[in-house]
TORKOL-4160 file (C-alpha; in steps of 0.2 Angstrom, whole numbers, padded with zeros to 4 digits, m for minus):
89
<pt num="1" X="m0004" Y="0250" Z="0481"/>
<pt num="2" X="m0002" Y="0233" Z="0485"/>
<pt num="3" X="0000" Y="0236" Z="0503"/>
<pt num="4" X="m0019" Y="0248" Z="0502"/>
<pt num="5" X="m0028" Y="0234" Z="0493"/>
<pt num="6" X="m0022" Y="0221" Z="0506"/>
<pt num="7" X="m0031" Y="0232" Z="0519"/>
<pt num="8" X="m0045" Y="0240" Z="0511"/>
<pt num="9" X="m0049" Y="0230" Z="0499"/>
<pt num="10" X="m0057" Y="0234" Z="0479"/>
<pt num="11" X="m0055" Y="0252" Z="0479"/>
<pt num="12" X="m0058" Y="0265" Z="0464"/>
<pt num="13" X="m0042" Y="0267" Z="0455"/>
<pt num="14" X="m0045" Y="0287" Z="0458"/>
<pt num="15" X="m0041" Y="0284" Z="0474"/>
<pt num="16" X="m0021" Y="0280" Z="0474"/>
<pt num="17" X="m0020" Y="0297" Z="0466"/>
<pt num="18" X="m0013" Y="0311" Z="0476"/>
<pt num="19" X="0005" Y="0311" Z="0478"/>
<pt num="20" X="0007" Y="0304" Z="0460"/>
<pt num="21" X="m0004" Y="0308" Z="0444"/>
<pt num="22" X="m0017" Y="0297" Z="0437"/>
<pt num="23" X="m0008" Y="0294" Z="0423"/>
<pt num="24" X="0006" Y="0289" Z="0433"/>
<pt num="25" X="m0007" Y="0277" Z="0443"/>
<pt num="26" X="m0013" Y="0268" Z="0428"/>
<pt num="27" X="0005" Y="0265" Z="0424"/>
<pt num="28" X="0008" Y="0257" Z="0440"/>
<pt num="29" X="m0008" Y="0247" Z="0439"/>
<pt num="30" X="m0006" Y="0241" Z="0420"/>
<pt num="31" X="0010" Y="0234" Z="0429"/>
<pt num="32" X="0003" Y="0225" Z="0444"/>
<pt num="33" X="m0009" Y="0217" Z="0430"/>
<pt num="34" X="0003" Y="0211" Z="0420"/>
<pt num="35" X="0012" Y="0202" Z="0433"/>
<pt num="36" X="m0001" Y="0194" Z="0440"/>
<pt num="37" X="m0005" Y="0203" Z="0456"/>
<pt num="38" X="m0021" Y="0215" Z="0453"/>
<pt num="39" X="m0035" Y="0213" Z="0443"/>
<pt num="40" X="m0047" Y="0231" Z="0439"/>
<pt num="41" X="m0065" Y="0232" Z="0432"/>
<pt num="42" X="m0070" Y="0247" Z="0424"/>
<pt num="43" X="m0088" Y="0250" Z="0426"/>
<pt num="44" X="m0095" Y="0267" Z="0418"/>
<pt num="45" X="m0082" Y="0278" Z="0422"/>
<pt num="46" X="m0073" Y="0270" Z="0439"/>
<pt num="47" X="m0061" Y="0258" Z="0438"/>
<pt num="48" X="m0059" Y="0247" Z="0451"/>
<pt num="49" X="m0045" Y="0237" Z="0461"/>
<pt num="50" X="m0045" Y="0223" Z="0468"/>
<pt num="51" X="m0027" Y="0212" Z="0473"/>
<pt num="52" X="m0026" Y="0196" Z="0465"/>
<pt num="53" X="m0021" Y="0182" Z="0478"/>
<pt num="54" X="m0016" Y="0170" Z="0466"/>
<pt num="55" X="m0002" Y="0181" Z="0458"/>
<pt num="56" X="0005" Y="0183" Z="0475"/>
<pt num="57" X="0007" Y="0166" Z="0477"/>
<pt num="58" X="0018" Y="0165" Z="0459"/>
<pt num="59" X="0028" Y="0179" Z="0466"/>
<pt num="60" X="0032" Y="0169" Z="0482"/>
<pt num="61" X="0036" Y="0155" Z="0473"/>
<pt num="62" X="0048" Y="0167" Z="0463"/>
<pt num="63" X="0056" Y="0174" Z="0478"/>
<pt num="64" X="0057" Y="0158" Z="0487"/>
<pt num="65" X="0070" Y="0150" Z="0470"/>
<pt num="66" X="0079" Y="0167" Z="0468"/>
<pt num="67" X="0081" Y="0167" Z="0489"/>
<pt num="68" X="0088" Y="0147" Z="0486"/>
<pt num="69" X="0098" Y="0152" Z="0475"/>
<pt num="70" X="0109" Y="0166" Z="0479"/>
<pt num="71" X="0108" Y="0158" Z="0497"/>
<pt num="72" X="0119" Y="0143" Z="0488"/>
<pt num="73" X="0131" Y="0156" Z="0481"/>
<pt num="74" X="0133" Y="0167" Z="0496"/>
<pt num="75" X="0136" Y="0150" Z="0502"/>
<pt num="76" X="0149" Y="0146" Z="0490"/>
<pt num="77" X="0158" Y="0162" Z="0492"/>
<pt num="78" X="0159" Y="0162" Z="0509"/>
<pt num="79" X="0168" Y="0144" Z="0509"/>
<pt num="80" X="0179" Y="0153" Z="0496"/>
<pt num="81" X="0184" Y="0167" Z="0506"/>
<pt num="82" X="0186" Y="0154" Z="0523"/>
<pt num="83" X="0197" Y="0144" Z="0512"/>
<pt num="84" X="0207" Y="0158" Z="0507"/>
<pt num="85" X="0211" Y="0166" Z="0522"/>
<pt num="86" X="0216" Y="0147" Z="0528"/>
<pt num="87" X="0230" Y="0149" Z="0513"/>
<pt num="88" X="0236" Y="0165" Z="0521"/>
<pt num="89" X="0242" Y="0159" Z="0538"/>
């Protein structure tokens, strides 16, 4: 959904159904809201989508602490192991 936004810009929820029920669609949406990364208008009966820029940005920023951080424990356990196998010889 994310991907379809970035490219085609707002589009009528409707339209993400096909391989996957509109029940299902509004689900994923409700999601994307709530986090931040898409914003939809109803307006009579069409609901449109639009990707919300900002929330990606928040989500970079997530990614970007949580790949810092496990980086410094891969880091860590790799020392561990090095130092290890050092013991074994």
């Amino acid at each position: 959904m994310i991907e379809r936004l970035s490219r085609e810009g707002p589009v009528p929820a409707s339209t993400f159904a096909g391989t996957i029920t509109l029940t299902a669609v509004g689900q994923h949406l409700k999601v994307l809201e709530e986090c931040g990364l898409v914003r939809t208008e109803k307006q009579g009966r069409v609901r449109t989508c639009r990707l919300h820029t900002a929330g990606l940005t928040v989500l970079e920023q997530w990614i970007r602490h949580h790949q810092e951080m496990w980086q410094k424990r891969l880091d860590l356990l790799q020392s561990l192991v090095e130092e290890d196998e050092g013991n074994d010889v």
